[in-house]
C-alpha positions as CSV (number, residue, x, y, z in Angstrom):
1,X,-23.2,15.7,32.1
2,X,-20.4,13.4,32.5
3,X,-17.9,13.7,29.6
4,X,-15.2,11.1,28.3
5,X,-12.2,12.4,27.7
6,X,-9.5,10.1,25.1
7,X,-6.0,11.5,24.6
8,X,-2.8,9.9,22.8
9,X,0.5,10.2,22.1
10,X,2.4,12.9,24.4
11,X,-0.7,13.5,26.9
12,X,-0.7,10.5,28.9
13,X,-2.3,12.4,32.1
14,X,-4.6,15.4,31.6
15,X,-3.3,18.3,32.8
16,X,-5.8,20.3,35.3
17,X,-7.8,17.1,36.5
18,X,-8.4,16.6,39.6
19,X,-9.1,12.7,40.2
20,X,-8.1,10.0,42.5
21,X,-5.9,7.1,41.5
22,X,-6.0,5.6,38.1
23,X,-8.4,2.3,38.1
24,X,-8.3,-0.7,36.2
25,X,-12.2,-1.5,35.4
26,X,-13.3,-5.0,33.4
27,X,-15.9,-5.0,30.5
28,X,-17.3,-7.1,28.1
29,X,-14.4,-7.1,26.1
30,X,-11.6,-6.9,28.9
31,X,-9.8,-4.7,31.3
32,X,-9.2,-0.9,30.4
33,X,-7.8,1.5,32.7
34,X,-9.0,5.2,33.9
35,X,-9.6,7.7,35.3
36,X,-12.6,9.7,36.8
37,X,-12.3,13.5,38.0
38,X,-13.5,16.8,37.9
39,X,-12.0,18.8,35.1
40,X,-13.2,22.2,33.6
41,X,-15.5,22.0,36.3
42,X,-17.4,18.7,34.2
43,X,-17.4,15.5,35.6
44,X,-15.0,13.5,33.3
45,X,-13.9,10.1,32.4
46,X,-10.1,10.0,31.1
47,X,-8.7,7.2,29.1
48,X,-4.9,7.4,28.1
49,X,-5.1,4.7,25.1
50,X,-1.1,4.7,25.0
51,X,-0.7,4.5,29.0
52,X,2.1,6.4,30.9
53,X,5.3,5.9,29.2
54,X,4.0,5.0,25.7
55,X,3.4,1.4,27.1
56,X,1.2,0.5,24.2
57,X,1.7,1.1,20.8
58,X,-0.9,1.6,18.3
59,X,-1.3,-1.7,17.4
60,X,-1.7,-2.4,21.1
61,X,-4.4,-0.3,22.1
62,X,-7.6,-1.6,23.4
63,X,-10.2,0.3,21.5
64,X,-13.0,-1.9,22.4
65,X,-12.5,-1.6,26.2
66,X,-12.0,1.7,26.1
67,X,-15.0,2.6,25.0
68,X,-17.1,-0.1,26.1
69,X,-15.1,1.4,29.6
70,X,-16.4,5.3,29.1
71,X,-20.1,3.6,28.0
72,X,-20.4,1.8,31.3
73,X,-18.9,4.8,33.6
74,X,-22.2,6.5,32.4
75,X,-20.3,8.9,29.7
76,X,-22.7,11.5,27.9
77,X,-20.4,12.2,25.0
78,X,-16.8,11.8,24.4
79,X,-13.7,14.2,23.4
80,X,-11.1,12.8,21.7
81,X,-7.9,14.1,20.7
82,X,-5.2,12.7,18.5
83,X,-1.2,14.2,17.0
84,X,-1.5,13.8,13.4
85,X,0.8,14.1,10.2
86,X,-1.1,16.6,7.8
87,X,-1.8,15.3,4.4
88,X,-3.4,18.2,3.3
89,X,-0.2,20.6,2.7
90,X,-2.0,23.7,3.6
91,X,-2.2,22.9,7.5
92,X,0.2,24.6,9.4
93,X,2.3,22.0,12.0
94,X,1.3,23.2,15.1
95,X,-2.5,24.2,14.5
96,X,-5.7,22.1,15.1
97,X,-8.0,20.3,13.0
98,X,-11.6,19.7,14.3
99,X,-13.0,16.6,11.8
100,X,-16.2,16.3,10.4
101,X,-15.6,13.5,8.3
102,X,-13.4,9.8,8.2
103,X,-11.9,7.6,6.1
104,X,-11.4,4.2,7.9
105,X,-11.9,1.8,4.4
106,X,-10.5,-1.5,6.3
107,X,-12.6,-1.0,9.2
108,X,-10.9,-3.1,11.2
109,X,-9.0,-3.6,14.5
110,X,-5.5,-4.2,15.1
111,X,-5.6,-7.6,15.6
112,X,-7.3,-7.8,11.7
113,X,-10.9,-8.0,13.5
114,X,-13.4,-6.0,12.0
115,X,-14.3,-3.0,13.9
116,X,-17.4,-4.0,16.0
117,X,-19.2,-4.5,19.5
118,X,-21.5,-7.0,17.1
119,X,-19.2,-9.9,16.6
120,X,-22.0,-12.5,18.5
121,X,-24.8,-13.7,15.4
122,X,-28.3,-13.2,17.4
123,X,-26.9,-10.8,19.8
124,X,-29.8,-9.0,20.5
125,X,-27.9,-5.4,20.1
126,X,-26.7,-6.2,16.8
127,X,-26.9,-3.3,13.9
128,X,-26.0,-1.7,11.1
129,X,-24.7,2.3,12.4
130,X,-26.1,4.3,9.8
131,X,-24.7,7.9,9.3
132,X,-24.3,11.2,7.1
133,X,-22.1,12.6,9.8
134,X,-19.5,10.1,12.0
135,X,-18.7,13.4,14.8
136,X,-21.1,15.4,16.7
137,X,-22.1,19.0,15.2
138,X,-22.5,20.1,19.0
139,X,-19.2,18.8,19.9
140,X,-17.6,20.1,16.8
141,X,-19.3,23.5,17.5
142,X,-18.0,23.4,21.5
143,X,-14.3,22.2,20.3
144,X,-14.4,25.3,17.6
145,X,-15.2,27.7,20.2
146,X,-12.9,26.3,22.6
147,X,-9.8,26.9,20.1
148,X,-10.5,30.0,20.1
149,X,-10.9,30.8,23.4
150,X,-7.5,29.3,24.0
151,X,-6.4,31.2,21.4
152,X,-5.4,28.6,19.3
153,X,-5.6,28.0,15.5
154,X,-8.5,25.7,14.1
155,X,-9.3,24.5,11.6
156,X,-13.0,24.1,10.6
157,X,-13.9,20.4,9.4
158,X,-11.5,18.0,7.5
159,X,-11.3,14.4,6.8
160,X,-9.9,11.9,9.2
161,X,-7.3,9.5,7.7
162,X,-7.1,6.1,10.1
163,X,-4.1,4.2,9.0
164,X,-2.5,0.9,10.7
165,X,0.5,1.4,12.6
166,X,3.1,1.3,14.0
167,X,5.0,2.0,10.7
168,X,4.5,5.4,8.7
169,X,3.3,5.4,5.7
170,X,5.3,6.0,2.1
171,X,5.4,8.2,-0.6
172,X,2.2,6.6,-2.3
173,X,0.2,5.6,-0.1
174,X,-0.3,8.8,1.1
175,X,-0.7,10.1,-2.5
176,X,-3.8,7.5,-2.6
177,X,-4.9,9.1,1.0
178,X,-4.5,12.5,-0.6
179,X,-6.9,11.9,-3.4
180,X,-9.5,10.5,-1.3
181,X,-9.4,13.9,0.4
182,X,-7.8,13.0,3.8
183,X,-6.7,16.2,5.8
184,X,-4.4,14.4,7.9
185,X,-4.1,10.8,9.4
186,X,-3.0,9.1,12.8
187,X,-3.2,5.5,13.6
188,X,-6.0,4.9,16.7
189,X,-9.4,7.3,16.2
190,X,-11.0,5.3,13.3
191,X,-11.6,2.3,15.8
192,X,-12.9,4.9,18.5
193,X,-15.0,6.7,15.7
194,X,-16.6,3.6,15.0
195,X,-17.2,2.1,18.3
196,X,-18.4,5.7,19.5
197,X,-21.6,4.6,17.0
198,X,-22.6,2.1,17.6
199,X,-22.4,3.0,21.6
200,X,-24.2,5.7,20.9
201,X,-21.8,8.0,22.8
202,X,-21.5,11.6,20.3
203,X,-17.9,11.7,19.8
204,X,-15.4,15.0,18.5
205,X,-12.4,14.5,17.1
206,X,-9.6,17.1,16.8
207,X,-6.2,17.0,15.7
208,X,-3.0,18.4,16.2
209,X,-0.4,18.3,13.4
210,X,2.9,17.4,14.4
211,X,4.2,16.4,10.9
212,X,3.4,16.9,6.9
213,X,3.1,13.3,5.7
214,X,5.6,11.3,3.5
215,X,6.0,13.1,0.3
216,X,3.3,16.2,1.0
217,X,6.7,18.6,1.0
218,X,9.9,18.6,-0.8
219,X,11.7,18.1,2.5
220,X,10.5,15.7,5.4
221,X,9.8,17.1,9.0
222,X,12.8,16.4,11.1
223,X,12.0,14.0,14.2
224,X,13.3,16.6,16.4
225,X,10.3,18.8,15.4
226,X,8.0,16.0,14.9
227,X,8.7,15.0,18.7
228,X,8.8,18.9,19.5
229,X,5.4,19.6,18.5
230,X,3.8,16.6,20.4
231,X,5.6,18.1,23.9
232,X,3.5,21.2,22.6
233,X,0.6,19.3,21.7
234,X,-0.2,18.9,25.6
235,X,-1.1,22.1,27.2
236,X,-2.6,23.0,23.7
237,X,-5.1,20.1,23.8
238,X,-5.6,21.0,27.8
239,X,-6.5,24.6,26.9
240,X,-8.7,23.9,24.1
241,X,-10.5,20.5,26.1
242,X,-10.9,22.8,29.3
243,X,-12.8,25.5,27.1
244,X,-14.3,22.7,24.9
245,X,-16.2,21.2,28.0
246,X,-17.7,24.6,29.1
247,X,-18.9,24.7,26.0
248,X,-21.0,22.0,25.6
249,X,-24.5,22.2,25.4
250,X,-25.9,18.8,26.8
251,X,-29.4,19.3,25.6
252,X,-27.9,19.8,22.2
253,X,-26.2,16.4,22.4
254,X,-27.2,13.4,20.0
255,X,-25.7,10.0,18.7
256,X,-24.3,10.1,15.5
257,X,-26.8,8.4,13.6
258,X,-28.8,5.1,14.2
259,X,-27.7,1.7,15.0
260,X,-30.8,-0.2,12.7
261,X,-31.5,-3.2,14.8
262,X,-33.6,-5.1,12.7
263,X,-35.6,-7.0,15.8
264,X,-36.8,-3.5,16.2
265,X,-38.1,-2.6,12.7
């Protein structure tokens, strides 16, 4: 099994793998860069979408090369881990959130795109992802386990929030974001969620919160504990992916859903 690993803000190198040199690599839809190693004792793929040093803001991130990247490197499944703000007031800052559902309405890239590898009419992998689920139950189940290994707080299922950066977001829209059911909300895994599909790659998602959301408490999260909790976000997710990967059961590993190709019907 060969495992993608995607990590964000604060956990620009993965702690514990051992790899050669970074590598740029070209795809369909232009250059992304990784990283290939042993970690957990799995053969992994690593993709740092921000880079070293926060080079790339959200809005800058490559989410179609990145993937398309971990696809032709041969990945099985991916793990992908992402600092959120909690909308949901009952998560504690500091804990994890292993999704099981998403909320990505605009569906579209940062560049105003729509979200897609099927932008060519007549492209012969064209489709419609179809889905109850957007993240893998086995990943899920292997992420859950890991937590508690690492002896880390988790919690079970939630709903993803995708929202456009690189601003935060006020007072109302998280109220709207709220009443949709959103748990908590970061500004790059809705793209990856979505282009996870329709490569077929099973993809889990879990999140760290760093921050309660605009407005979910009387009193905002200073910055110096918002930036706090994403230095502690590192060896958490490194804990939690290391047992994660052990975990996995690669016979128990399917896409999320069809991509309906309608030459194929």
């Amino acid at each position: 099994m060969r495992m993608g690993i995607i990590t964000g803000s604060g956990t620009y190198a993965l702690p514990a793998l051992e790899a050669g040199e970074s590598e740029d690599v070209e795809t369909e839809y232009g250059p992304a860069r990784i990283t290939r190693g042993s970690f957990a004792g799995a053969e992994v793929v690593h993709v740092s979408r921000h880079r070293e040093g926060h080079e790339r803001l959200s809005n800058h991130v490559t989410h179609r090369a990145n993937v398309a990247a971990l696809a032709d490197a041969g990945c099985d499944a991916v793990l992908a881990v992402t600092v959120c703000g909690a909308v949901d007031g009952g998560v504690p800052l500091g804990s994890l959130i292993v999704f099981d559902d998403l909320h990505f309405v605009s569906n579209r890239l940062a560049d105003g795109s729509l979200c897609t590898f099927y932008d060519t009419p007549g492209d012969p992998r064209r489709a419609h992802w179809i889905y109850e689920d957007p993240y893998s139950p086995e990943l899920r189940r292997a992420l859950l386990a890991g937590a508690q290994q690492a002896g880390v707080t988790a919690r079970d299922g939630g709903c993803y929030g995708h929202v456009d950066g690189p601003r935060f977001n006020t007072r109302a829209e998280i109220r709207g974001l709220a009443a949709c059911g959103v748990t908590a909300v970061s500004q790059t895994a809705g793209p990856e969620t979505v282009l996870c599909g329709e490569a077929g790659l099973p993809l889990g998602l879990v999140g760290y919160a760093t921050d309660y959301a605009n407005g979910v408490t009387d009193e905002a999260t200073p910055v110096e504990r918002l930036l706090e909790l994403i230095a502690a976000s590192t060896p958490t997710f490194a804990s939690v992916l290391g047992a994660a990967v052990e975990q996995v059961d690669p016979a128990a590993l399917q896409p999320a859903g069809v991509n309906y190709r309608f030459h194929e019907s």
